[in-house]
C-alpha positions as CSV (number, residue, x, y, z in Angstrom):
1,X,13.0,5.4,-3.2
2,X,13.7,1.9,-5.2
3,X,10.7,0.0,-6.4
4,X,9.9,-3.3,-5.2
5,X,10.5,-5.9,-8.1
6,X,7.2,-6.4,-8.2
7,X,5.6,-3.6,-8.0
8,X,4.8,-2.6,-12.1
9,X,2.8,-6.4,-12.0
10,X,0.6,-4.9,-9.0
11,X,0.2,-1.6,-10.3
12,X,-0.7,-3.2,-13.8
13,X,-3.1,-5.7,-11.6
14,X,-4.8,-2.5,-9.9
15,X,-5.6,-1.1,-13.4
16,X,-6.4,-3.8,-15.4
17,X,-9.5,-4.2,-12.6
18,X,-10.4,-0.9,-13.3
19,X,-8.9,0.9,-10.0
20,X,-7.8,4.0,-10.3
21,X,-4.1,4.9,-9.0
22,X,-4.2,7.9,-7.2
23,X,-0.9,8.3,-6.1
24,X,1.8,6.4,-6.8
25,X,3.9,6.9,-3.3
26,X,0.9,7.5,-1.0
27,X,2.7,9.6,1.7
28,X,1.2,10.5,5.0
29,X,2.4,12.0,7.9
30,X,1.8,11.7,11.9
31,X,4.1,12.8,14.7
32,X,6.3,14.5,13.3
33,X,7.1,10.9,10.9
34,X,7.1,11.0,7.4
35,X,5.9,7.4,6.0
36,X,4.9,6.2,2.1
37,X,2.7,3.4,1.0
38,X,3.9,2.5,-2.5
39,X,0.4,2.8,-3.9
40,X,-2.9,4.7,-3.6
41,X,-5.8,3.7,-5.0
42,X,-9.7,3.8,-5.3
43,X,-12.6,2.1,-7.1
44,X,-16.0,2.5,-7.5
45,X,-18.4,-0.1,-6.2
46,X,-21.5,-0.4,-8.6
47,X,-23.6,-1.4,-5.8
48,X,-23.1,1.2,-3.7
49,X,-22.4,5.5,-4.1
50,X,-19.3,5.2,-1.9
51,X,-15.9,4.8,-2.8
52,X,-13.8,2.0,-2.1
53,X,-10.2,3.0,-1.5
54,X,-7.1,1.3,-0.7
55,X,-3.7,1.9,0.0
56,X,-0.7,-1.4,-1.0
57,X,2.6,-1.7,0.2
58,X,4.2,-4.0,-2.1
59,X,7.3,-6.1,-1.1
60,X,9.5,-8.6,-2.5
61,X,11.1,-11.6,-0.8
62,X,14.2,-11.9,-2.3
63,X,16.8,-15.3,-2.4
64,X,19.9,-14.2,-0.8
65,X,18.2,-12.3,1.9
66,X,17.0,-13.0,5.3
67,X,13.3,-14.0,4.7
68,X,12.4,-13.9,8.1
69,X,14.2,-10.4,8.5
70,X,12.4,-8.9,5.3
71,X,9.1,-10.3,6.6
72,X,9.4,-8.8,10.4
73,X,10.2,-5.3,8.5
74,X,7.1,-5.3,6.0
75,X,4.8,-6.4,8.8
76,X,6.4,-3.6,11.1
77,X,5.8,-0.9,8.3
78,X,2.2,-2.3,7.5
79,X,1.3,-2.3,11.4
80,X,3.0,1.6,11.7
81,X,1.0,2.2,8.3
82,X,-2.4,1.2,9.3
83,X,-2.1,2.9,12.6
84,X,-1.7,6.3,10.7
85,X,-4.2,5.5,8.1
86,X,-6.9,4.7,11.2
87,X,-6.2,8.5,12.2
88,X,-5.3,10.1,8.9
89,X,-7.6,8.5,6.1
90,X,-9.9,6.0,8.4
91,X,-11.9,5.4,4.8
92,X,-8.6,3.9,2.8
93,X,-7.9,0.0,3.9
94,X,-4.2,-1.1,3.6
95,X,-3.1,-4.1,1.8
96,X,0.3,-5.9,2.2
97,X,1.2,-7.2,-1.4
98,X,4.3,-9.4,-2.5
């Protein structure tokens, strides 16, 4: 699977506030689908004993390209995404990046 263009300057955003990646193609599965977030990741909140974790799907707009097209197709895969996460790993919240 290609990476996004701009998915190293997210990842490197992620770690430089001190989340830990904890996969870097978070895959999940439901019905038979198989579906992958391009990042996993968790942080501690000082406040609190419970983890914070997320999961980002990071996509680039591109010139050239359709952008209402590229945007119908992220939100499609962040609404199928979230769906799964609510029944496979309710804890992790998803994030849309570009």
């Amino acid at each position: 699977m290609a990476k996004d263009l701009v998915y190293q300057a997210a990842k490197n955003a992620l770690i430089k506030d001190n989340w830990l990646i904890t996969h870097d193609l978070y895959t999940i599965s439901f019905g038979g689908v198989n579906m992958a977030v391009d990042l996993g990741a968790e942080k501690l909140i000082a406040a609190t004993k419970d983890h914070q974790k997320i999961a980002v799907e990071i996509k680039s707009f591109l010139e050239g390209s359709s952008a209402i097209s590229e945007f119908h197709t992220a939100l499609g895969q962040f609404i199928n995404y979230r769906a799964v996460l609510k029944r496979k790993d309710s804890d992790r919240v998803l994030f849309l990046d570009s």
